[in-house]
C-alpha positions in Angstrom: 0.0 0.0 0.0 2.9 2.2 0.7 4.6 2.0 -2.3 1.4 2.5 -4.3 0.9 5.7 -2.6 4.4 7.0 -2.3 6.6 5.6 -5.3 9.0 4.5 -3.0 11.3 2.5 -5.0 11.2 4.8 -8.2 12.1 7.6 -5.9 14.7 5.5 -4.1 13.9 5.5 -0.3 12.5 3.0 2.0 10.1 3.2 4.9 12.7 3.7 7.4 14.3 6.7 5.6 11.2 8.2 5.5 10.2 8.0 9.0 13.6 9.4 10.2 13.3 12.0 7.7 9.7 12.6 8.9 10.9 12.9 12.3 13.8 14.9 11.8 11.7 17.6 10.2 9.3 17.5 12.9 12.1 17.9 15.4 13.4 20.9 13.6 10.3 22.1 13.4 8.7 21.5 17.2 9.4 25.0 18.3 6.7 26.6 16.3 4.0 24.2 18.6 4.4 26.8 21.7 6.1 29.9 20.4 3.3 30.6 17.4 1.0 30.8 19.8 3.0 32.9 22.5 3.8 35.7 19.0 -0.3 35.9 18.5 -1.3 36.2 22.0 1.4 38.3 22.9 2.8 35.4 25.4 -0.4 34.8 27.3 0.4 31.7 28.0 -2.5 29.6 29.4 -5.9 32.2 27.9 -8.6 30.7 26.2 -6.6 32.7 23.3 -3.5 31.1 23.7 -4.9 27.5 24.4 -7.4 28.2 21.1 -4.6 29.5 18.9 -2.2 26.1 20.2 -5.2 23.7 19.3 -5.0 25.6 16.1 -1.0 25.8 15.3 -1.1 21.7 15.9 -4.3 21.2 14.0 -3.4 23.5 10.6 0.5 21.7 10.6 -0.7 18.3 11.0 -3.6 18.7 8.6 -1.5 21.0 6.3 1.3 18.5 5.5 -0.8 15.8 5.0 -2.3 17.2 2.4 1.4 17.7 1.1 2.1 14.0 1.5 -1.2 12.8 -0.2 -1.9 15.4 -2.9 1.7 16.3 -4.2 3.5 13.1 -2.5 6.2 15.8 -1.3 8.7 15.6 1.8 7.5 19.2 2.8 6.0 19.8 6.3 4.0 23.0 6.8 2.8 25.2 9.6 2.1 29.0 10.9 4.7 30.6 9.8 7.6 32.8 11.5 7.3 36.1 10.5 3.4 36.2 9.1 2.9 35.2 12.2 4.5 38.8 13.5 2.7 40.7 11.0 -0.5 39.3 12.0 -0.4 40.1 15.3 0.3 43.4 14.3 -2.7 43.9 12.1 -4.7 42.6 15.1 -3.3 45.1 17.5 -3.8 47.8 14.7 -7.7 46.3 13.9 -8.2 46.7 17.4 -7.0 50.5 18.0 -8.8 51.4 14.8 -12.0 49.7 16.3 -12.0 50.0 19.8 -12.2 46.5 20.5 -10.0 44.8 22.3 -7.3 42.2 21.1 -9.6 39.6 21.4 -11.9 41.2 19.8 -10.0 42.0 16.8 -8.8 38.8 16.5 -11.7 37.3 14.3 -11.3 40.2 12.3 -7.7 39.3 11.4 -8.7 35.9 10.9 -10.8 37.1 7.9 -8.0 38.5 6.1 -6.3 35.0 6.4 -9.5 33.5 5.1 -9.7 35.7 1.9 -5.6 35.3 0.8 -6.6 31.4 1.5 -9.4 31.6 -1.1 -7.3 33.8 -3.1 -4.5 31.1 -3.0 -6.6 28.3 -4.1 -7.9 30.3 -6.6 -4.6 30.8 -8.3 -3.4 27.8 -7.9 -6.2 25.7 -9.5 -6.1 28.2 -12.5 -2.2 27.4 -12.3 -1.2 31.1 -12.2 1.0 30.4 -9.3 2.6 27.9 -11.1 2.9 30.8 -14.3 4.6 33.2 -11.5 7.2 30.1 -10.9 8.0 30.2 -14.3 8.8 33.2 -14.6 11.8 33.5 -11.6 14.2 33.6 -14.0 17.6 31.8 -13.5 20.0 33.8 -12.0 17.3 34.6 -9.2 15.9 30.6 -8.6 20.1 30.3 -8.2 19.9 32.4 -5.6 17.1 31.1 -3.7 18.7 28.1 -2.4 21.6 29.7 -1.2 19.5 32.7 0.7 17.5 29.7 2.4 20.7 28.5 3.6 21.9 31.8 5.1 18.5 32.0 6.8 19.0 28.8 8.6 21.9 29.3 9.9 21.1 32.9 11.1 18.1 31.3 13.1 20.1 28.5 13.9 22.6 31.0 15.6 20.6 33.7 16.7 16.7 32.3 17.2 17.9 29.0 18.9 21.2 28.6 19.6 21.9 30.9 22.8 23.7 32.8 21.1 20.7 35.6 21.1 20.6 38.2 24.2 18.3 40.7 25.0 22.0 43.0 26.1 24.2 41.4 22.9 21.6 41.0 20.7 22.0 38.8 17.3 25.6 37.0 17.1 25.9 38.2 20.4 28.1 34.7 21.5 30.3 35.8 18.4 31.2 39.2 19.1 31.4 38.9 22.5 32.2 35.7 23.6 35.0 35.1 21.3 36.3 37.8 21.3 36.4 39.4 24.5 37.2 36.0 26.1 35.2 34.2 29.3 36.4 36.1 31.5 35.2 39.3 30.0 31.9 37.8 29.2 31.5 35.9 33.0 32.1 39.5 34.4 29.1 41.3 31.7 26.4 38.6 32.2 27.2 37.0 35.8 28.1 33.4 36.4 24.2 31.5 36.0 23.7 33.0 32.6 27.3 32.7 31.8 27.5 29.0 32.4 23.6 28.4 30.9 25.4 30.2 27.4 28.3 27.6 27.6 26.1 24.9 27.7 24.2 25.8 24.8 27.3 26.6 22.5 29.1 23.3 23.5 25.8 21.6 23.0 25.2 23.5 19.6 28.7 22.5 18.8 28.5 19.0 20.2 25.5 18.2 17.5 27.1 20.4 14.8 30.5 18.1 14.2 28.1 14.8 15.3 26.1 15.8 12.0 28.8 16.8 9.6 31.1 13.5 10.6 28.4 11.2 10.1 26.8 13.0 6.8 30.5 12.5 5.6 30.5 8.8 6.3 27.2 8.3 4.7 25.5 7.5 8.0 21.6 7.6 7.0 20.0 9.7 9.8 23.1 11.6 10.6 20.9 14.5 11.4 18.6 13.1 13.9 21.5 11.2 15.4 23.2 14.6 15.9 20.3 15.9 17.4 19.8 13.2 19.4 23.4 13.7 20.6 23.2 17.0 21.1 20.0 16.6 23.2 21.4 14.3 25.6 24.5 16.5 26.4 21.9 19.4 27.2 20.2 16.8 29.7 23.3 16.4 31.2 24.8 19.5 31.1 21.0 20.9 32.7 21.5 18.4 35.9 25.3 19.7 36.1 23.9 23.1 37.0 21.6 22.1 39.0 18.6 21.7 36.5 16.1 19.8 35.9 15.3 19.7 32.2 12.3 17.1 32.7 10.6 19.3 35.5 7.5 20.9 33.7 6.7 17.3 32.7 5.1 16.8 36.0 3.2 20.2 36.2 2.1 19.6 32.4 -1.6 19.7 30.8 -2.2 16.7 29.0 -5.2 17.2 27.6 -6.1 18.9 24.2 -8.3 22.2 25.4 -10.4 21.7 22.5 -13.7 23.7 24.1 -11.4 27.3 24.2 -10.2 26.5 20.4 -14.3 26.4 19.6 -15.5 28.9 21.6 -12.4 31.2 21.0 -11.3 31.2 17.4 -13.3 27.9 15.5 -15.3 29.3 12.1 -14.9 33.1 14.3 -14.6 35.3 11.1 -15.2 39.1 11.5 -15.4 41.0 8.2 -17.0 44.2 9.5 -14.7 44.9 12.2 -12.3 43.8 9.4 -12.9 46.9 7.3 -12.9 48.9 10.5 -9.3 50.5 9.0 -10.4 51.7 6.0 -11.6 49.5 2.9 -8.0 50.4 0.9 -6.2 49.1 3.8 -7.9 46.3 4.8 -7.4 45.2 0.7 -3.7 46.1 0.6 -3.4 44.3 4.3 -4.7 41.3 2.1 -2.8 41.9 -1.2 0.6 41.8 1.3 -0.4 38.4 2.8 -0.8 37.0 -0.5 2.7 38.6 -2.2 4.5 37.6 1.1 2.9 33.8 1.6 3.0 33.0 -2.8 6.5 33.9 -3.1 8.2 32.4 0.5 6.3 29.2 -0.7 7.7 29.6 -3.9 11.3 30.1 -2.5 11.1 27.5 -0.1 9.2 24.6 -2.5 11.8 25.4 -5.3 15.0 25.9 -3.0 14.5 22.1 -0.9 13.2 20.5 -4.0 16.9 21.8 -5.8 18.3 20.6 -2.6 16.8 16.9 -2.8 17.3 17.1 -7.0 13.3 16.6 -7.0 13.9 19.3 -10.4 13.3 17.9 -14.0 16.1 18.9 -16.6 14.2 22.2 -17.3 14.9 23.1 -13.9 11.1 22.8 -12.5 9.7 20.4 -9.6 7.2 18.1 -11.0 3.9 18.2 -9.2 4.7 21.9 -8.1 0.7 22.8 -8.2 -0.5 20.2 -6.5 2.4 21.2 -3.5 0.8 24.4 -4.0 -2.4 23.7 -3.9 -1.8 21.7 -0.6 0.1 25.2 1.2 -3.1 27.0 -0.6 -5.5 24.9 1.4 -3.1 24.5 4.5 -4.1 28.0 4.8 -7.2 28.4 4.8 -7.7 25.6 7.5 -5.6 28.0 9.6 -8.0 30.5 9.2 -11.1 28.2 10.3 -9.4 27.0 12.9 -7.6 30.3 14.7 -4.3 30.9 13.4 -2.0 33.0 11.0 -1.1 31.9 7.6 0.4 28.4 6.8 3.4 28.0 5.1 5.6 25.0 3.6 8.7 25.5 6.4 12.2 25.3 5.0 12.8 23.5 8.0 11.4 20.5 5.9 15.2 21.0 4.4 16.3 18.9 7.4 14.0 16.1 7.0 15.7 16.0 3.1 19.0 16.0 4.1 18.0 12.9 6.4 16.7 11.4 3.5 13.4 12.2 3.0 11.9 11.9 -0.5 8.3 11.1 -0.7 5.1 12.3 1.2 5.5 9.2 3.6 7.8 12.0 5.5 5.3 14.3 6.0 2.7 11.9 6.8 5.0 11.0 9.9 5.9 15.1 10.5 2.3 15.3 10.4 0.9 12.9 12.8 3.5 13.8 15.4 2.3 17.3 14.7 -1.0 16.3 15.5 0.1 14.3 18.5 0.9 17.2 20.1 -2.4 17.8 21.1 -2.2 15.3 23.6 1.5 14.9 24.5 2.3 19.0 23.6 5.0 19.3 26.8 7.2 16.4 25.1 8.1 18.7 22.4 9.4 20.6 24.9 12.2 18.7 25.8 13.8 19.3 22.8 16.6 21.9 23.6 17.4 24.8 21.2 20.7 23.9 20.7 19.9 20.2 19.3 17.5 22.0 16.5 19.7 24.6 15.6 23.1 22.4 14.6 20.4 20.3 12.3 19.4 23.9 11.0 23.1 25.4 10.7 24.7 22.1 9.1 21.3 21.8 6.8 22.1 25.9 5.8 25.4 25.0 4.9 24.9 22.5 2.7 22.1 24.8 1.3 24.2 27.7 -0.2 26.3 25.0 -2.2 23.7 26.5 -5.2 25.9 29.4 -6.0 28.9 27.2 -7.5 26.3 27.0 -10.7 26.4 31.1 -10.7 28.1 32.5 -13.7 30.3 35.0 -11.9 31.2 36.6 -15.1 27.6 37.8 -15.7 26.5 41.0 -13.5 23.1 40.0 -14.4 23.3 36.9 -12.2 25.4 37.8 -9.7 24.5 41.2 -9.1 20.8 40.2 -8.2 21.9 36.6 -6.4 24.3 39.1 -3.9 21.3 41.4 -3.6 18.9 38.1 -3.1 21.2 36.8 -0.1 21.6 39.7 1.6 17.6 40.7 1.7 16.5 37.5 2.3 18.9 37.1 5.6 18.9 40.5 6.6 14.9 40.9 6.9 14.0 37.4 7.3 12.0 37.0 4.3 12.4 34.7 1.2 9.9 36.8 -0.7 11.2 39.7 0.1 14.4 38.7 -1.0 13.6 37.5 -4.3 11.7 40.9 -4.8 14.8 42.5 -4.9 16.2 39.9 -6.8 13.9 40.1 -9.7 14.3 44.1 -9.8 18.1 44.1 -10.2 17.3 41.1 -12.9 14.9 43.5 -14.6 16.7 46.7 -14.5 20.5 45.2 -15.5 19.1 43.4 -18.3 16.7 46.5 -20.0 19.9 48.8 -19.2 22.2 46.9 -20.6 20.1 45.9 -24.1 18.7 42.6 -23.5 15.3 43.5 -22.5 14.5 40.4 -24.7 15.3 38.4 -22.5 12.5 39.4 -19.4 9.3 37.5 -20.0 6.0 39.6 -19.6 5.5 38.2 -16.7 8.7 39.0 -14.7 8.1 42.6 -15.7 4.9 43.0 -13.4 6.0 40.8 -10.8 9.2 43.2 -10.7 6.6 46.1 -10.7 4.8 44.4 -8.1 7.2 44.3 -5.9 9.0 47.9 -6.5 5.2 48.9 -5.7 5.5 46.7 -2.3 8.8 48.2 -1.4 8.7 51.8 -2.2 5.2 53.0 -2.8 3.3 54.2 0.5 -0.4 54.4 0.5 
């Protein structure tokens, strides 16, 4: 039944290098479970909000990468994702000022504009549109993209979960500080519990870092969940060295899904008057930005893990990439029903390739755990930052490999791939970086004569974009 489902042999994996690659992505990928719902309810940890928009972020990832594994047989896993996630609570807060609700309140009217760019989505994609917009990335940009999603996971692998992140140091704080200054500098600026909690996090980051990259070079299948797994374990350790208990909340913990706050709290709660209640031309550009920001970090991420796992044909497109986007179409508009920002294919699902991972049997593992978590929500818990983020840094590395196919000699490649990398690390946003990317594209090649060579279409996405970053309204 498996292999009639999947096409296991013809896309040469077995069962068991699926699950591991199905449970590496899900280990990557565990954060989101508690911190999507601390972003939207502005850490209220323990609200009808919070435990609604938790039911949700469990429900919409589980449900959303199944579909991935049964309609497009892909190894992506999908979920709220980081940075929507930010801007949503923002409209909500902004929803609620213009309205004189309170966050709460506004928060069905938010949910309406996730909704719409979820209708929106589905729209496109079954009239293959999206699939156009693919087509028309040209080369020098989709070169790019893989490479940018690299330099993205390593940044959040070093800065969002490493340790290495400080309110006083802020991002690459353990880099400019801690190595250069030397411990005792650093001992003497942040005091001996944080110092020695940082320590364990770097040598534990570090620990699973070289696990990963020795094993990957021996061809160990499931070198990154071993590494992980490694890394983990020295956390443990390290924790009850201190004097920590890493296994403590387990005892305190709520085991039981709080399904009733989810339906009275955010289930089918749409709000489209109080949604217009900032003006009809800003509630329709609030949804036009959902959409450009969610079609092209799909996009980016489908296209860059597909290069990553050679899942591209020799005219350098993923087969089945509709029905992948038809599944992050749909992914999102369950989020919406259900209470929570828009979903996303995760380029965390990178991991999970890396491991292996090559059909949808993956994701139908990532997404059964995912919806496990309902009901066993504080194991995912246990999983220390520093175990996730060598998977994500090693994963990153391998990632920017892409740019040894750039034609250095050409400014119109490498001028927008520089631009591409530095935009999409630097705001944490793969469509923002391939906006940029596709301007430079457009502008090199009509000033320099070849304006032959930009489709139709590239111009007005390029336009699109110029609009998104430059026009006010």
């Amino acid at each position: 039944m498996l292999e009639k489902l999947f096409k296991l042999k013809e896309n040469n994996t077995s069962v068991k290098i699926e699950v591991i690659g199905g449970i590496t992505t899900f280990m990557t990928m565990a954060y989101i479970v508690a911190l999507n719902p601390n972003l939207l309810t502005n850490f209220a940890v323990g609200t009808p909000l919070w435990n609604a928009v938790f039911m949700a972020t469990v429900i919409s990832a589980g449900v959303g990468t199944l579909l991935m594994a049964f309609l497009a047989n892909k190894p992506f896993a999908l979920a709220p994702g980081m940075g929507l996630n930010s801007y949503f609570a923002t409209v909500v807060a902004t929803i609620a000022v213009a309205s004189g609700m309170t966050y709460e309140q506004s928060f069905p009217a938010a949910l309406s504009i996730i909704l719409i760019s979820g209708v929106l989505f589905t729209i496109l994609t079954l009239f293959k549109v999206r699939e156009k917009i693919v087509d028309a990335i040209p080369k020098a940009v989709r070169l790019g993209i893989p490479a940018g999603i690299g330099l993205m996971l390593v940044n959040i692998g070093l800065t969002s979960n490493a340790g290495i992140y400080t309110a006083d140091g802020g991002p690459f704080y353990m880099l400019s500080q801690f190595f250069s200054e030397g411990p005792s500098a650093t001992l003497a600026t942040m005091g001996p519990e944080a110092y020695s909690k940082m320590v364990l996090y770097v040598i534990t980051f570090f620990i699973g870092l070289f696990v990963i990259a020795v094993l990957s070079h021996k061809k160990v299948r499931g070198a990154v969940l071993i590494g992980m797994v490694v890394s983990a374990v020295a956390y443990w350790i390290g924790s009850f060295i201190l004097g920590e208990n890493p296994f403590a909340a387990l005892s305190t913990a709520t085991w039981m899904p709080p399904f009733a706050d989810m339906i009275q709290t955010t289930f089918f709660k749409f709000d489209f008057k109080g949604l217009f209640s900032i003006g009809i031309f800003s509630a329709i550009m609030t949804i036009i930005s959902f959409c450009m920001v969610d079609m092209f970090d799909t996009i980016g991420t489908l296209y860059g893990t597909a290069k990553k796992a050679n899942m591209l044909d020799e005219n350098d497109k993923m087969p089945g990439m509709n029905k992948a986007l038809l599944s992050d179409s749909l992914a999102t508009c369950v989020g919406s029903v259900t209470g929570t920002s828009t979903v996303t294919t995760f380029i965390e699902s990178a991991s999970g390739v890396e491991a292996g991972a090559r059909t949808g049997l993956a994701s139908v593992v990532t997404g059964i755990l995912f919806l496990a978590c309902m009901f066993i929500s504080p194991l995912a818990a246990l999983i220390p930052a520093p175990a996730t983020s060598a998977a994500l840094v090693y994963v990153g590395v391998l990632m920017m490999g892409s740019l040894k196919e750039v034609d250095y000699s050409d400014v119109s490649q490498t001028v927008p791939v520089v631009l591409l990398l530095i935009f999409m690390m630097g705001t944490s946003g793969i469509g923002n970086g391939i906006g940029i990317g596709l301007i430079a594209y457009t502008i090199i090649k009509v000033c320099t004569g070849k304006i032959k060579e930009v489709s139709p279409l590239t111009f007005v996405l390029s336009a699109l974009f110029i609009c998104k970053f430059f026009i006010t309204f």
